[in-house]
C-alpha positions as CSV (number, residue, x, y, z in Angstrom):
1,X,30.0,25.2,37.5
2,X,31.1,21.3,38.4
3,X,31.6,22.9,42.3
4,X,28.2,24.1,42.2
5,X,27.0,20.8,40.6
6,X,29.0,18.9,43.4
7,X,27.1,21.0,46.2
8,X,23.9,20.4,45.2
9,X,24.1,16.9,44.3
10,X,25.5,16.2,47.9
11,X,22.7,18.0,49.0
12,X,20.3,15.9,47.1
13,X,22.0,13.0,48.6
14,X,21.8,13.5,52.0
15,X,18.5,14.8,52.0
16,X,17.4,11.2,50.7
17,X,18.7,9.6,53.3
18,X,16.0,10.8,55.2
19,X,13.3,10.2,52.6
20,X,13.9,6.9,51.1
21,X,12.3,6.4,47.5
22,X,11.3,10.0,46.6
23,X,14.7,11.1,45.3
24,X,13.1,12.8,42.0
25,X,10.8,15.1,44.8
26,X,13.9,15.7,46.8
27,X,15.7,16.8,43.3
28,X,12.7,19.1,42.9
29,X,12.7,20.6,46.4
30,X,16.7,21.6,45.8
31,X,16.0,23.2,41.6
32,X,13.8,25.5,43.9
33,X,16.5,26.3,46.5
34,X,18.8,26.8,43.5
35,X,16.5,28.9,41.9
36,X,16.3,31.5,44.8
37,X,12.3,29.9,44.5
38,X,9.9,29.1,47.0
39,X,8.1,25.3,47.1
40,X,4.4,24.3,47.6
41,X,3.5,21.0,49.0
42,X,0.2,19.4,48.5
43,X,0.2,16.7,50.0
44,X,-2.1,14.6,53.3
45,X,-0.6,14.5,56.6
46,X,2.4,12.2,57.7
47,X,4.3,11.8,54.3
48,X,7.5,13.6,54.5
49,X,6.9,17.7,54.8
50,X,8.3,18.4,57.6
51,X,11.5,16.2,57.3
52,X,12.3,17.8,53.8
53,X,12.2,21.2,55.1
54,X,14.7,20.6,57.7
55,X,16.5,18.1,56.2
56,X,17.1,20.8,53.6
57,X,18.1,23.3,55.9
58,X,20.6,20.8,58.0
59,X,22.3,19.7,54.7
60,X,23.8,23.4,54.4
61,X,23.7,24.4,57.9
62,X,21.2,27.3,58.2
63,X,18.4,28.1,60.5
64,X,15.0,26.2,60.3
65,X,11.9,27.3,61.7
66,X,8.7,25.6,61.8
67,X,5.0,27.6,61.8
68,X,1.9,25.8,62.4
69,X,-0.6,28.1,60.3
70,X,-3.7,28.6,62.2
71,X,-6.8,30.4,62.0
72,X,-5.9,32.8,64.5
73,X,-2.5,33.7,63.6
74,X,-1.6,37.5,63.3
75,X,0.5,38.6,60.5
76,X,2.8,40.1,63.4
77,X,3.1,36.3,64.4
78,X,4.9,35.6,61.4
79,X,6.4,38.6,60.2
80,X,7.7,40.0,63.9
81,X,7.1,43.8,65.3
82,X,8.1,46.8,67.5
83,X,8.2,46.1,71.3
84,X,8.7,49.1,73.5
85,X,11.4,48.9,76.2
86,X,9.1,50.6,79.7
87,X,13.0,51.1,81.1
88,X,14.8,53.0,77.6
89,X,11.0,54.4,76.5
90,X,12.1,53.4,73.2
91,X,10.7,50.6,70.8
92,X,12.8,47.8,69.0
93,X,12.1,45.5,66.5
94,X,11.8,42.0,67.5
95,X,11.9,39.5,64.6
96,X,8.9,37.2,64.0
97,X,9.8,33.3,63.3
98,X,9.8,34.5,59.0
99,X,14.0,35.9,59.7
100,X,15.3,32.4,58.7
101,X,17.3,30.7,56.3
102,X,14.5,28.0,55.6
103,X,10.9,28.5,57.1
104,X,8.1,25.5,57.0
105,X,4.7,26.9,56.8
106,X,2.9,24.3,58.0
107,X,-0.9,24.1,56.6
108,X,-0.8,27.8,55.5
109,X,-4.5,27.9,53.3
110,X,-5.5,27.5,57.5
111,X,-4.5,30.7,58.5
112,X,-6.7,34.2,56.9
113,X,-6.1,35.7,54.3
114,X,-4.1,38.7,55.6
115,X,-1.9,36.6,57.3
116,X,-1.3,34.4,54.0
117,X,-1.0,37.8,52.1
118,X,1.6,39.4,54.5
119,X,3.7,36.2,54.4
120,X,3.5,35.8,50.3
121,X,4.4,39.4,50.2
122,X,7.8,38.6,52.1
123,X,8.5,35.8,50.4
124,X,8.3,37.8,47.4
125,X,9.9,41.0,48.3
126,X,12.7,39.2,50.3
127,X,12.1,42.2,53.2
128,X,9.6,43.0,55.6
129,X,8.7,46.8,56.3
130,X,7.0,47.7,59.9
131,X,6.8,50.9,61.5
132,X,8.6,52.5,58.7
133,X,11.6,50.1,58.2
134,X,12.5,48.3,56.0
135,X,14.0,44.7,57.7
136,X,16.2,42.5,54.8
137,X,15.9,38.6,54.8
138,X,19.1,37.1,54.9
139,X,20.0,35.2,52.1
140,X,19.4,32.0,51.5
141,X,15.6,32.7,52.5
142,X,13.7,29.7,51.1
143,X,9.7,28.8,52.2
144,X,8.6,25.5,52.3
145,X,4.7,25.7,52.3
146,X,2.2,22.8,52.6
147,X,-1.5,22.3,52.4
148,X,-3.6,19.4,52.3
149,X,-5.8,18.8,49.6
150,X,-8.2,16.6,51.3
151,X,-9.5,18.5,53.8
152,X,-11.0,22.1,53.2
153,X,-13.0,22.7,56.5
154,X,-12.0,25.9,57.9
155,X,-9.3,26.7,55.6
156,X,-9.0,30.2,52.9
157,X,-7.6,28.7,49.4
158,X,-4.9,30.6,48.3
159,X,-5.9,32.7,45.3
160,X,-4.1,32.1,41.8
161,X,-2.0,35.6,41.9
162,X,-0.5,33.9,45.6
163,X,0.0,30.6,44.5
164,X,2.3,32.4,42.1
165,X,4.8,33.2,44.3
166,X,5.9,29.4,44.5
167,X,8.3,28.5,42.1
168,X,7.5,25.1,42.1
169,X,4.5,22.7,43.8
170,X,5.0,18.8,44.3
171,X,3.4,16.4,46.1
172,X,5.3,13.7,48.2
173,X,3.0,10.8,48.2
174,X,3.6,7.9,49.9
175,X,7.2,5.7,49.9
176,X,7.4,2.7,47.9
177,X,6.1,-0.7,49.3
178,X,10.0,-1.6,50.5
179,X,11.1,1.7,52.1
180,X,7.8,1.8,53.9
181,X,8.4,-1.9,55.1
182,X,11.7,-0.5,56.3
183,X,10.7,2.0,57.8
184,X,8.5,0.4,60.3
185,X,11.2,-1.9,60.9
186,X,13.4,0.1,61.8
187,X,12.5,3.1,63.1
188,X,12.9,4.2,66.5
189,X,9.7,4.1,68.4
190,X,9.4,7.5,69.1
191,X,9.5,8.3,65.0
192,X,12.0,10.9,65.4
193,X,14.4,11.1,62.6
194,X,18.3,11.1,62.6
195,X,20.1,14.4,62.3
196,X,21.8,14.9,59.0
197,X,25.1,16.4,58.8
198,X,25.8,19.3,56.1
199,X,27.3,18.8,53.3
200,X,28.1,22.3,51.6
201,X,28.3,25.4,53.9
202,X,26.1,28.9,53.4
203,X,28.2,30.5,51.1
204,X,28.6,27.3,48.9
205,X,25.2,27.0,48.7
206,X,24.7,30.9,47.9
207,X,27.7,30.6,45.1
208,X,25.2,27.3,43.3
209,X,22.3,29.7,43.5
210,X,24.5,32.5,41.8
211,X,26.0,30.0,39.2
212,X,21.9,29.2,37.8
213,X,22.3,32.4,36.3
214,X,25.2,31.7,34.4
215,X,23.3,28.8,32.5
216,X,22.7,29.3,29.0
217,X,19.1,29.2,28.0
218,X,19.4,29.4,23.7
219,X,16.7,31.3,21.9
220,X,15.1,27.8,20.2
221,X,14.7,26.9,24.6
222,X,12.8,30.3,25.1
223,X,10.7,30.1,21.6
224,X,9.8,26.4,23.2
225,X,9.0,28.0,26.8
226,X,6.8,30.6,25.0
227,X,4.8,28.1,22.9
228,X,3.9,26.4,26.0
229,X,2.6,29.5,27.9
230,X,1.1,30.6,25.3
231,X,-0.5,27.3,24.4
232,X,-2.2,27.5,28.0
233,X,-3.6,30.8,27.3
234,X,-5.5,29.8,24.1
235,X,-6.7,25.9,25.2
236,X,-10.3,26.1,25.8
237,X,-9.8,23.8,28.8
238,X,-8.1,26.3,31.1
239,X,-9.7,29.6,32.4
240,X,-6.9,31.1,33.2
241,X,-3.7,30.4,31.6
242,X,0.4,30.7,32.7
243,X,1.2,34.3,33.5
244,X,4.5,36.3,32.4
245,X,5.9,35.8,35.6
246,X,5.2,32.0,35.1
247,X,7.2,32.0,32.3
248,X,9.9,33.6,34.0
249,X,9.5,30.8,36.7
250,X,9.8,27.8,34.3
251,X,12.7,29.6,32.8
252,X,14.3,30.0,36.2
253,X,13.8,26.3,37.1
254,X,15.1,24.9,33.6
255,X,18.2,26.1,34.6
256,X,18.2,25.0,37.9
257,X,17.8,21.2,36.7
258,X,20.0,21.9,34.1
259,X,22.7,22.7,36.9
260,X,21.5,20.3,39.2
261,X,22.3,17.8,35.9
262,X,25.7,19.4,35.4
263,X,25.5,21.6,32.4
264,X,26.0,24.9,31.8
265,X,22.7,25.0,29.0
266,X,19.2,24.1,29.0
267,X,17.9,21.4,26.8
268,X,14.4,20.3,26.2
269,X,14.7,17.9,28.1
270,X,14.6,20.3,30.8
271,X,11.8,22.4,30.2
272,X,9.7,19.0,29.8
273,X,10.4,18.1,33.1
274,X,9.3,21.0,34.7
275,X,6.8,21.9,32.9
276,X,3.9,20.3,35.7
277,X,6.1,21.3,38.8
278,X,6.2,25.1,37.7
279,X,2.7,25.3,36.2
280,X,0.0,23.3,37.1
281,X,-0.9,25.7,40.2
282,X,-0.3,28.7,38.1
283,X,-3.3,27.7,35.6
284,X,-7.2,27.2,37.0
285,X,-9.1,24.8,34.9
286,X,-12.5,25.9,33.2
287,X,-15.8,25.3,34.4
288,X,-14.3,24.4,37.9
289,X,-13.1,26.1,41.1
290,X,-9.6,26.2,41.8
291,X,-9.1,23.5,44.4
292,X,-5.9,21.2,45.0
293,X,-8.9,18.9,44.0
294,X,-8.5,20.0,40.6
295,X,-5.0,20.0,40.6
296,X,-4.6,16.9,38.7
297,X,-6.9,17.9,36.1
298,X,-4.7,21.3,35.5
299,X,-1.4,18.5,35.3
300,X,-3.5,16.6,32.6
301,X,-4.1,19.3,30.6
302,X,-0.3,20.8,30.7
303,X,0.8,17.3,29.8
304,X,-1.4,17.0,26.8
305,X,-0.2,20.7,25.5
306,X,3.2,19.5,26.4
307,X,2.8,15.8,24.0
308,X,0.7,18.7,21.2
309,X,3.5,20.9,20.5
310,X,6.6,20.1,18.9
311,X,9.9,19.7,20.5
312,X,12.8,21.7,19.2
313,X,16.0,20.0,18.3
């Protein structure tokens, strides 16, 4: 458990390097890793996405790729699909820019919804089937998604039972008044960002992951997750309350910060501070469409549940 600990605080570390002043976001963005989830940024332009992605993916040494979604990508864009070979007269699967370790989809509420749908559906399943065959994702496979919820012009807002493939959702926000100052200072004029040297290899990274499912989550933890969810089904202010599955997801990511925190159980503590990150784009509030708009009205509202219930001890 304390090696596991070790790899993802170092990975935490590094990672910051890179994004001065938002070290609880970049804590966030490695519980999902951990968690085998998936992250959703919300979040304008020029704040940080891009750099956490692949500063993630150079702190344990794995393949990054980058997709710009865009209205007029094809599902095979993403996913891959057969070519046929004019010399053999056979086809062969090519791989589409999704068979990576950690992929940024950049802007993806731009692209249709069958493109959206055939990437959530991978992220999910953790394969892709074309033609018949079924192609496995290597391990670690971890999306970074973004969208920004100032602009809706042109772009298909992912429905509730998609958003609910994301483990957790942050936003970055801009860097303190200092770092920014700093920054600017210092910064090379072209904006490009040191590379970061890794700090754990693949199959460290892969042994943390399997070490979150050896944290103990006692049964007074789980009554507590269940109050919450069920609390957000029966509040008047929501329309549509946390799922199953997003019960399962806040009890995945408790014991990711639990292991990030280097302990091998969950305390309350835990499921308090990830209560917003796992649920507030899981729930759609009442009277009002569901819109990153919006979104801080839902984190109100799981607050307020959260301060209403009781807190085992």
């Amino acid at each position: 458990m304390a090696s596991a600990t070790s790899v993802a605080q170092r990975i935490i570390s590094n990672v910051g390097r890179t994004l001065q002043g938002k070290e609880d976001n970049v804590a966030l963005a490695v519980m999902a890793l951990l968690a085998r989830g998936h992250l959703l940024i919300e979040d304008v332009p020029g704040v940080g996405k891009t750099t956490l992605a692949r500063s993630l993916a150079q702190s344990v040494a794995v393949s990054y790729r980058r997709v710009q979604f865009t209205s007029d990508l094809l599902p095979s864009d993403v996913l891959g699909g057969s070519v046929y070979h004019q010399a053999t007269g056979h086809f062969s699967f090519r791989p589409g820019p999704l068979f990576t370790h950690v992929l940024l989809a950049d802007e993806i509420n731009r692209t249709p919804p069958r493109t959206q749908s055939a990437l959530l559906e991978a992220m999910e399943e953790r394969h892709v089937s074309i033609d018949g065959e079924t192609h496995v994702l290597e391990e670690p496979f971890f999306v970074v998604a973004t969208q920004n919820p100032r602009e809706f012009y042109g772009t298909y807002p992912l429905p509730e039972s998609e958003l609910d493939r994301f483990l957790l959702r942050i936003d970055l926000g801009y860097p303190p008044a200092h770092v920014e100052k700093e920054l600017i200072a210092t910064r090379e004029q072209n904006g490009s960002i040191p590379d970061l040297q890794p700090v754990a290899e693949r199959h460290a990274l892969l042994a943390a992951q399997d070490a979150v499912n050896r944290i103990q989550i006692q049964s007074h933890i789980v009554g507590y997750i269940h109050q919450i969810i069920t609390a957000t089904r029966q509040t008047p202010l929501l329309d549509l309350g946390a799922s199953t599955r997003a019960a399962l997801a806040l009890s995945r990511a408790v014991r990711s910060r639990a292991l990030v925190l280097g302990r091998d159980h969950v305390t309350p503590d835990d499921v308090k501070a990830m209560v917003v990150p796992a649920l507030a784009h899981r729930v759609r509030v009442a009277g009002v469409s569901d819109t990153p708009l919006v979104r801080g009205e839902a984190v109100r509202i799981i607050e307020d549940i959260l301060h209403a219930l009781p807190v085992p001890l």
